[in-house]
ZAPASE-674815 format. One record per residue (C-alpha): residue number from 1; residue in three letters; x, y, z. Coordinates in nm, 3 decimals. Example, Ala and Ser with C-alpha at 12.3 -4.5 7.8 and 13.67 -1.06 7.14 Angstrom:
<mivexs>
1 | Ala | 1.230 | -0.450 | 0.780
2 | Ser | 1.367 | -0.106 | 0.714
</mivexs>
This chain:
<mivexs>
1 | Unk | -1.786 | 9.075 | -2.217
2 | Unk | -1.986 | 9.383 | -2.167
3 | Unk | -1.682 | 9.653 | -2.240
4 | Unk | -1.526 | 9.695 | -2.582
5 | Unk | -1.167 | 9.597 | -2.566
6 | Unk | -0.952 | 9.870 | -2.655
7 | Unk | -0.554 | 9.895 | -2.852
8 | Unk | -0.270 | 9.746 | -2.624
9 | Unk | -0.054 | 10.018 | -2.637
10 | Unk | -0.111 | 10.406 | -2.807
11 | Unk | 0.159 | 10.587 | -3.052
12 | Unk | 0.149 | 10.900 | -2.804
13 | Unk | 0.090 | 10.801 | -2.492
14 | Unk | -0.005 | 11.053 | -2.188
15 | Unk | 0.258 | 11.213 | -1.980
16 | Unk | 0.302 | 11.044 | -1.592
17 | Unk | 0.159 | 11.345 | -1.510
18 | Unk | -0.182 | 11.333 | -1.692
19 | Unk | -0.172 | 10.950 | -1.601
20 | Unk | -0.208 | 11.023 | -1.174
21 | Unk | -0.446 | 11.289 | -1.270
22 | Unk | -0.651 | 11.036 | -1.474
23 | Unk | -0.626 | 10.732 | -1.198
24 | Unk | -0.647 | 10.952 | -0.880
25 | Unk | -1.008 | 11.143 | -1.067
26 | Unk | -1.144 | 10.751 | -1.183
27 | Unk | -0.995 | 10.611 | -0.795
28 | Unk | -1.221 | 10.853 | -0.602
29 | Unk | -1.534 | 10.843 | -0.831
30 | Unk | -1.514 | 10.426 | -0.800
31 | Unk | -1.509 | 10.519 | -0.427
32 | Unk | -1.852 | 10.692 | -0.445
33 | Unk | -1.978 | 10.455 | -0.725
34 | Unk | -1.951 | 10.122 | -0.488
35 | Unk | -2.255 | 10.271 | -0.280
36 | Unk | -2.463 | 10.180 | -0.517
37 | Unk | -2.280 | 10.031 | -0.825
38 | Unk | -2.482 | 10.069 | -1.126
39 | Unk | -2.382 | 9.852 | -1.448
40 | Unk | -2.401 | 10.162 | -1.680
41 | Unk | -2.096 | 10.356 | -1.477
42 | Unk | -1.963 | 10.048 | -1.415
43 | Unk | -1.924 | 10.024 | -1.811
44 | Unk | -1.791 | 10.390 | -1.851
45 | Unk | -1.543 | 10.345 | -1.536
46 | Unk | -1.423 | 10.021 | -1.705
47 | Unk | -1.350 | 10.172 | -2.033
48 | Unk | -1.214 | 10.484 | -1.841
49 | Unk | -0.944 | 10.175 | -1.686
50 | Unk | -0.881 | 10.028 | -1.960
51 | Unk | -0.767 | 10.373 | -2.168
52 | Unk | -0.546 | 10.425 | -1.821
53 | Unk | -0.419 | 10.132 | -1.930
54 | Unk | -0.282 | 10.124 | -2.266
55 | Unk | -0.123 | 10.514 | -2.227
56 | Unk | 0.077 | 10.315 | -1.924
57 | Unk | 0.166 | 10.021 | -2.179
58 | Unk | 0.329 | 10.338 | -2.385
59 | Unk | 0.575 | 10.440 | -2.088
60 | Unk | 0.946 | 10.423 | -2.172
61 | Unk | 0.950 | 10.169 | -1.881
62 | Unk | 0.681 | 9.974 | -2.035
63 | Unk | 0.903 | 9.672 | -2.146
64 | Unk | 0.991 | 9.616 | -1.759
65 | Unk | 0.658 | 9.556 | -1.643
66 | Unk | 0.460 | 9.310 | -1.610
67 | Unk | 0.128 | 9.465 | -1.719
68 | Unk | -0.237 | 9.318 | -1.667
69 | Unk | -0.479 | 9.241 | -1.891
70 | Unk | -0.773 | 9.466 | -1.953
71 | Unk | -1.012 | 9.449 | -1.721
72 | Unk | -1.430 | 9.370 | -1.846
73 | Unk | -1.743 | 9.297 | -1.654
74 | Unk | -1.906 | 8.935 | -1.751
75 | Unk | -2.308 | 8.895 | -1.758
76 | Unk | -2.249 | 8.666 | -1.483
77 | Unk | -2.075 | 9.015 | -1.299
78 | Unk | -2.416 | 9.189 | -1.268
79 | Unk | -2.658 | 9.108 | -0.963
80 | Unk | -2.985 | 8.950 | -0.955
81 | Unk | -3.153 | 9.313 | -1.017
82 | Unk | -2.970 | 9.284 | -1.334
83 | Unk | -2.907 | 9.677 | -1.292
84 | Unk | -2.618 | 9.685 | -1.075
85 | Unk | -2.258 | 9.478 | -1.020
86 | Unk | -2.256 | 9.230 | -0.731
87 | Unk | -2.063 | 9.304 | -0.479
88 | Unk | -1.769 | 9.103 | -0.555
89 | Unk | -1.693 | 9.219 | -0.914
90 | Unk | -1.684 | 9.570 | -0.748
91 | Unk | -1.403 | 9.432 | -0.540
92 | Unk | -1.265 | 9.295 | -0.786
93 | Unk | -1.295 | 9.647 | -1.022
94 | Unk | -1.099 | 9.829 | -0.714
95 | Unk | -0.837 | 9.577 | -0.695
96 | Unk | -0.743 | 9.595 | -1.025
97 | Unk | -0.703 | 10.018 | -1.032
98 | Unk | -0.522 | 9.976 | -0.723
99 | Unk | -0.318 | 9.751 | -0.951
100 | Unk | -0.283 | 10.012 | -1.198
101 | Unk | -0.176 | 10.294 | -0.924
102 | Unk | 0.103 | 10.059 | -0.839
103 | Unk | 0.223 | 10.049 | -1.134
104 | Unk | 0.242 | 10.401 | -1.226
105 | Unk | 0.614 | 10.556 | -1.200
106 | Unk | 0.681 | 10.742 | -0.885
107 | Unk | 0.682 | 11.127 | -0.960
108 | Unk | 1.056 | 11.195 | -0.980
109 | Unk | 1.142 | 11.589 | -0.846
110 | Unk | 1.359 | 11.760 | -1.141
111 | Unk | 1.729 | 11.778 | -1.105
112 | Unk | 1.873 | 12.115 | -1.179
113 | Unk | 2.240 | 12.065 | -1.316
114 | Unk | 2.471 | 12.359 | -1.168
115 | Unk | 2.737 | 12.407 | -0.867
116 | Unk | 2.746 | 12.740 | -0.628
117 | Unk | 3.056 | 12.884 | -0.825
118 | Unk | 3.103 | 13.165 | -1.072
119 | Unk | 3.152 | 13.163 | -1.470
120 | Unk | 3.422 | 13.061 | -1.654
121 | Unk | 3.369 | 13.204 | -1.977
122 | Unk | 3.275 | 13.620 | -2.117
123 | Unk | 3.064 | 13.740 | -1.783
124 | Unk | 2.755 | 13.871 | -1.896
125 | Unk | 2.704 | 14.264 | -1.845
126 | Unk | 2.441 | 14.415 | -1.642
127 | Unk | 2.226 | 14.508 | -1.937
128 | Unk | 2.204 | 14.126 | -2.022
129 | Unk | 2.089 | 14.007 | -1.656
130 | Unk | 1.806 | 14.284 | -1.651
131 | Unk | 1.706 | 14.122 | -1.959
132 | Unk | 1.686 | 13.794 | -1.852
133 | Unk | 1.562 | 13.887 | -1.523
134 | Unk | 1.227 | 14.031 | -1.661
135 | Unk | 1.199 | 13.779 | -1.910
136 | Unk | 1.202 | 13.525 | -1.589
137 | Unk | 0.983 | 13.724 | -1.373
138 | Unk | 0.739 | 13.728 | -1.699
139 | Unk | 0.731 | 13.359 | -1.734
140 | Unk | 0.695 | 13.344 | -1.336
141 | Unk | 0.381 | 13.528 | -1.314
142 | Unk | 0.215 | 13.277 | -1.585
143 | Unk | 0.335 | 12.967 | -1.446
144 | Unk | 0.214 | 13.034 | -1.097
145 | Unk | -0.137 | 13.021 | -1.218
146 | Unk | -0.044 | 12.618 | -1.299
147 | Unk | 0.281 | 12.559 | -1.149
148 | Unk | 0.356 | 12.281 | -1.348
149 | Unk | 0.686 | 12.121 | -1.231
150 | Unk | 0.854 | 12.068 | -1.615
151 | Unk | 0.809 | 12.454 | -1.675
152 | Unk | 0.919 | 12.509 | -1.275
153 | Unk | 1.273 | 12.321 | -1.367
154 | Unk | 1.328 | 12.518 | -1.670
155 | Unk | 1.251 | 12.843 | -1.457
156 | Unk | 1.478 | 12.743 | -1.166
157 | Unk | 1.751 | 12.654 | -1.435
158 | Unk | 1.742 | 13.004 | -1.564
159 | Unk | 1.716 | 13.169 | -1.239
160 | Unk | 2.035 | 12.967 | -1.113
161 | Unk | 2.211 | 13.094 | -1.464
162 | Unk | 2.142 | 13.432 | -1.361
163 | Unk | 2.276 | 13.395 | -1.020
164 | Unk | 2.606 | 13.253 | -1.163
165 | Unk | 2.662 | 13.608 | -1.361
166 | Unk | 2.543 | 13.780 | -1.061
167 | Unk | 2.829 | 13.581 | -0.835
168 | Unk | 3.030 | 13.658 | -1.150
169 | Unk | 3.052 | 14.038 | -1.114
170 | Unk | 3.289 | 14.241 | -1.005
171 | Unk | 3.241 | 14.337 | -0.667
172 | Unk | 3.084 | 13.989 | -0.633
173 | Unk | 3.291 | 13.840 | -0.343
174 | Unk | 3.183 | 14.056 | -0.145
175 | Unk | 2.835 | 13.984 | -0.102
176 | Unk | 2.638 | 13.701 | 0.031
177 | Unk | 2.455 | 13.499 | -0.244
178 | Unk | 2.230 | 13.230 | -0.178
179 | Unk | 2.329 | 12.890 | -0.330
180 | Unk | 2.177 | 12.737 | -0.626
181 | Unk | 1.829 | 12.614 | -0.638
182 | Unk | 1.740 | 12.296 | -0.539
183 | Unk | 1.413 | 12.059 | -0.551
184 | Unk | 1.280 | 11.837 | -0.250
185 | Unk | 1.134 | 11.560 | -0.292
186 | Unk | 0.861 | 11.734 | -0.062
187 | Unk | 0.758 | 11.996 | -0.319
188 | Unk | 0.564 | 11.767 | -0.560
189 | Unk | 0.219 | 11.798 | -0.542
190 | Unk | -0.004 | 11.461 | -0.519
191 | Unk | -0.032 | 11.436 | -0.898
192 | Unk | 0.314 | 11.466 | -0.925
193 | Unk | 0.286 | 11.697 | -1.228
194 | Unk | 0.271 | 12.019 | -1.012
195 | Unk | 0.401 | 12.156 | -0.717
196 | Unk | 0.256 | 12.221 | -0.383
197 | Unk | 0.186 | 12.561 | -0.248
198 | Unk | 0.496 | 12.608 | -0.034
199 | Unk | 0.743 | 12.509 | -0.331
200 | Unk | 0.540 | 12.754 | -0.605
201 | Unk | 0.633 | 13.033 | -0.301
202 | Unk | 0.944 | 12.926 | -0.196
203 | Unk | 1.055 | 12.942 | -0.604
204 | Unk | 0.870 | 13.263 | -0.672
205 | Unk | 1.026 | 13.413 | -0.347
206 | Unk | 1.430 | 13.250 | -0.473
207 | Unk | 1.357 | 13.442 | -0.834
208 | Unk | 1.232 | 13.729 | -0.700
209 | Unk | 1.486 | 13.806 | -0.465
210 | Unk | 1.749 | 13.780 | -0.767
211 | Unk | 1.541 | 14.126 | -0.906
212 | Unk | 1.670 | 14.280 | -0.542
213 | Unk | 2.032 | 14.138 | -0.559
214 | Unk | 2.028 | 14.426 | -0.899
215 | Unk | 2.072 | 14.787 | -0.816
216 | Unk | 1.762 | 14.974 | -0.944
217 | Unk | 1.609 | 14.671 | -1.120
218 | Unk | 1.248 | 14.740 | -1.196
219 | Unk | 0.996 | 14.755 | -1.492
220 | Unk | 1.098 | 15.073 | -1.610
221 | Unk | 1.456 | 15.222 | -1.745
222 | Unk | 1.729 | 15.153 | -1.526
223 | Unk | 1.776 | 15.548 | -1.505
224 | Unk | 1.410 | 15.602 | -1.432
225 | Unk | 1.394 | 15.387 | -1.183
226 | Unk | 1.742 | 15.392 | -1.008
227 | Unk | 1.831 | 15.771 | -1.020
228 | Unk | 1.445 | 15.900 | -0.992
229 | Unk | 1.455 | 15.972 | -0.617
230 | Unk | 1.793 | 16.168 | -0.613
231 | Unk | 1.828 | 16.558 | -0.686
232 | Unk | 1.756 | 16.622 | -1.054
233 | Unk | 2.106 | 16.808 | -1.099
234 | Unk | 2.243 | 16.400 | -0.996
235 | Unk | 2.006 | 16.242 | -1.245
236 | Unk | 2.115 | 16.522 | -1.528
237 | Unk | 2.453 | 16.485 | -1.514
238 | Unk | 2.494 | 16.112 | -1.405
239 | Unk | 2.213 | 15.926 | -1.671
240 | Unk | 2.396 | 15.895 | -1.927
241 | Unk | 2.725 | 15.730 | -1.794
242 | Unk | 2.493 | 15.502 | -1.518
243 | Unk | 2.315 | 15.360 | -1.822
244 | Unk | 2.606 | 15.262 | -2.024
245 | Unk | 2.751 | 15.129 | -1.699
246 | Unk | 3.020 | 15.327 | -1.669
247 | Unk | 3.004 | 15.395 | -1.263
248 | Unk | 3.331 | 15.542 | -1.226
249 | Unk | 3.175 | 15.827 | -1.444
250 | Unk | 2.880 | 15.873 | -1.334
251 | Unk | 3.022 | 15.883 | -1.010
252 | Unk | 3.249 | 16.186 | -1.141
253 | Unk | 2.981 | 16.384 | -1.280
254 | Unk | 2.830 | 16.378 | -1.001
255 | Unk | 3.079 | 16.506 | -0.736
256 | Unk | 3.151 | 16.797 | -1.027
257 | Unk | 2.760 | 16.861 | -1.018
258 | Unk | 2.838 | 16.969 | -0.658
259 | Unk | 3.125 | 17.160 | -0.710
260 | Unk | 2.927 | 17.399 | -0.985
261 | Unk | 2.697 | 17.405 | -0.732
262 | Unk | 2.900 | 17.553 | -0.495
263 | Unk | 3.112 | 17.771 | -0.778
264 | Unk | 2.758 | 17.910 | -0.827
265 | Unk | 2.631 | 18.000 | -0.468
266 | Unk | 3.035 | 18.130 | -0.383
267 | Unk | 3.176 | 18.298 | -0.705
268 | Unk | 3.481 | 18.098 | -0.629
269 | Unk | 3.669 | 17.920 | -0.879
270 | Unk | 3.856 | 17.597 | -0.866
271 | Unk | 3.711 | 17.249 | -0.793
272 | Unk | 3.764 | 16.898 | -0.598
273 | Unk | 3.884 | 16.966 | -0.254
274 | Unk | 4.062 | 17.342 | -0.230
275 | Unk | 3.674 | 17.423 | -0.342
276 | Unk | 3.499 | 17.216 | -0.080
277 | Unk | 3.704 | 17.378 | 0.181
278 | Unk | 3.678 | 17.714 | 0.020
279 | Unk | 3.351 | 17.775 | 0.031
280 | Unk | 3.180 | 17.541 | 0.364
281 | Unk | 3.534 | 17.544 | 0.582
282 | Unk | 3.392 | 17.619 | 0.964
283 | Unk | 3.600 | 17.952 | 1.025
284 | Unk | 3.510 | 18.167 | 0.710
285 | Unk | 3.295 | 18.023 | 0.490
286 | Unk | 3.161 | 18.171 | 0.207
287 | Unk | 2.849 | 17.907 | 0.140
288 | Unk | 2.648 | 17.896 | 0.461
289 | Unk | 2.405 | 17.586 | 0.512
290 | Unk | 2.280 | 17.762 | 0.881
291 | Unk | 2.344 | 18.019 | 1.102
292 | Unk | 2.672 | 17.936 | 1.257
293 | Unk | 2.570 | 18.128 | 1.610
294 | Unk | 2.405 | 17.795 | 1.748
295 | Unk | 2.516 | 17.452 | 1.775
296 | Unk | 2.289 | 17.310 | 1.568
297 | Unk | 2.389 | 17.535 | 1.302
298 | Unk | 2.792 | 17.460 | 1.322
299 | Unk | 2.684 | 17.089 | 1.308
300 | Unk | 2.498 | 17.160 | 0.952
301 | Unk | 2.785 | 17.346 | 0.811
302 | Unk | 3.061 | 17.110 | 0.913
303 | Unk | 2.864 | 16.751 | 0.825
304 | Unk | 2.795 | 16.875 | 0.491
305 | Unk | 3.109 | 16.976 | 0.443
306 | Unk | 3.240 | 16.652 | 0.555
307 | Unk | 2.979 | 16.501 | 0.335
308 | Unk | 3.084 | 16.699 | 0.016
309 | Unk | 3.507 | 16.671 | 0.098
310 | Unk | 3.438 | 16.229 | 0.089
311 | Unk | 3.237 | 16.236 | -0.239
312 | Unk | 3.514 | 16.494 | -0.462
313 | Unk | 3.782 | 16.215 | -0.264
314 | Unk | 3.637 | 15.900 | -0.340
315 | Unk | 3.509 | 16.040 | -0.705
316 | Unk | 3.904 | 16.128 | -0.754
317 | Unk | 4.034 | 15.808 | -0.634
318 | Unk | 3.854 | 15.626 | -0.870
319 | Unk | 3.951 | 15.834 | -1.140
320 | Unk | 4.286 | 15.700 | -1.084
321 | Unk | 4.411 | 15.460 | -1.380
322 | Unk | 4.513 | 15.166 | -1.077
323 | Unk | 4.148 | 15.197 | -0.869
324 | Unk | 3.971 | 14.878 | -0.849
325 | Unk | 3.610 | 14.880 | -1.120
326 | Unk | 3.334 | 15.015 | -0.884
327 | Unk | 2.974 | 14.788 | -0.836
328 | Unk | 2.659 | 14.971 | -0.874
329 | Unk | 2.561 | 14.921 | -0.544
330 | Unk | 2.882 | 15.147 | -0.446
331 | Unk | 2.843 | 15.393 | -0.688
332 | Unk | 2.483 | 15.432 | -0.602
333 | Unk | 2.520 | 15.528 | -0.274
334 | Unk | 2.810 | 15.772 | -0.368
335 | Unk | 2.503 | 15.942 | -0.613
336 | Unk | 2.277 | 15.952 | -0.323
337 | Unk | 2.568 | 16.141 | -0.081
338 | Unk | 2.599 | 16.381 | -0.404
339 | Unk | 2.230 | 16.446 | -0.408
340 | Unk | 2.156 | 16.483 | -0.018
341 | Unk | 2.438 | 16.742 | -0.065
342 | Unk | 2.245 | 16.904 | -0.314
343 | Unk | 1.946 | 16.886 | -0.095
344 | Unk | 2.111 | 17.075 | 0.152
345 | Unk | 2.288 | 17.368 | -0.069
346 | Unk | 1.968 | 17.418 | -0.187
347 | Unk | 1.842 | 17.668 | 0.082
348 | Unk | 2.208 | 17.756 | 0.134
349 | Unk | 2.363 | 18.171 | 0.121
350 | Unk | 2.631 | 18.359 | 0.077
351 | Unk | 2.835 | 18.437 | 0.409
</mivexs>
């Protein structure tokens, strides 16, 4: 026997993983080696085997299978050169991995427990799913570098947890959420330990779309981020309630941001609606947003007073102790009709 023999079995053997790695790396170097198959390799790819070997005797489905003995060259095995193997020991060398890759467990894709449905128990608030949104989207962007498939069912387990709280919100039903992550058995790589290129996108592309199903979500406050392209009088006076989450609020402050305005440019007093129509009604109006002597000008003046009379109504209706809890998404928009309001009494005059 010209190869040491080596343990049966090993106390920690290699993952499956690491074991099609090992066989598929030693499988196509014994393809190249057969050209010319010189005894020295032939002794390293042997030993190479044989380690294969004994981390497969250490599988927890070990005791099932019938394993072979280790494989060894003979003296007899070399040719009459006496520097390489004769042609039918090769043979016999490639039979035996083929033996081996047999053997090996087929790569199983990970199951990822959860239904399509919402959560039972306390729903978590907004604050929470930011956090465990950019805690997921910080593990993403260091697991697609190796997009091993253990770590990629522990990601798509906590990117289906977050899409149960987001189903779980109020306002919820009304939106169209995808359904829960799922592997196919197409997305294993060859090794089996990783995934191929289309699964690492189609993953990355599921959690980051969960960032855009999140009003505002972003790597920066929620405030900064969400309320930054609005009129600064909206981001003043709505920041602090939109960060607490407290819509309803923000939503409030917001509509009476545009009533000072218009207290301001007018002199009148009052607020909600009797302002509004006050100061930008069509026959006397004491705010003008344009000259009312053309068309276009009439059109100016009565959409933003349209504009500003549905923002002080839909702020008051859901100031009312019965109104449904408003999502972010609809109080968002509702801050961005306040601001293009803004936008426009900005250049606006006394009549």
């Amino acid at each position: 026997m010209l190869s040491p023999e080596l343990p049966r079995t090993v106390a920690t053997p290699w993952p499956v993983g690491k074991l099609r790695s090992e066989l598929d790396r030693l499988t196509g170097e014994l393809a190249r080696w057969q050209r010319y198959p010189h005894f020295g390799l032939g002794e390293e790819f042997c030993h190479r085997a044989n380690r294969i070997l004994t981390h497969l005797r250490g599988q927890p489905h070990a005791p099932d299978v019938e394993w072979p003995e280790q494989f060894s060259f003979e003296r007899s095995d070399l040719g009459k050169d006496r520097l390489t193997i004769d042609p039918e020991s090769v043979q016999r060398m490639l039979d035996w991995v083929k033996k081996l890759n047999d053997l090996l467990p087929a790569p199983r894709v990970p199951d990822v427990v959860g239904g399509d449905g919402v959560f039972q128990g306390t729903v978590w608030p907004e604050g929470r799913i930011r956090i465990e949104l950019r805690r997921l989207l910080d593990d993403l962007n260091l697991w697609r570098g190796y997009p091993h498939v253990g770590l990629a069912a522990d990601l798509a387990r906590r990117a289906n947890r977050v899409l149960t709280q987001l189903r779980s919100q109020p306002g919820a039903p009304t939106r169209n959420y995808p359904s829960n992550w799922q592997f196919d058995s197409s997305d294993l790589g060859p090794s089996g330990a990783t995934l191929t290129d289309a699964a690492t996108t189609r993953l990355t592309s599921f959690i980051e779309a969960l960032a855009e199903m999140v009003p505002g979500f972003g790597p920066g406050a929620r405030t900064a981020l969400a309320l930054s392209c609005l009129h600064p009088r909206v981001q003043s006076a709505a920041a602090f309630s939109w960060r607490e989450g407290r819509m309803a609020a923000a939503v409030a402050g917001a509509a009476e941001t545009v009533c000072a305005r218009l207290r301001q440019i007018s002199g009148l007093s009052g607020s909600g609606e009797e302002l509004v129509e006050a100061a930008l009604n069509h026959d006397a109006p004491k705010v003008l947003i344009a000259g009312l002597d053309t068309r276009a000008g009439r059109s100016a003046q009565n959409g933003c007073r349209h504009l500003a009379l549905g923002l002080v109504q839909s702020a008051t209706g859901l100031a009312r102790p019965a109104a449904p809890p408003v999502t972010a998404d609809r109080a968002y928009e509702m801050l961005a009709l306040a601001s293009l309001v803004l936008h426009q009494l900005e250049f606006a005059r006394v009549a």
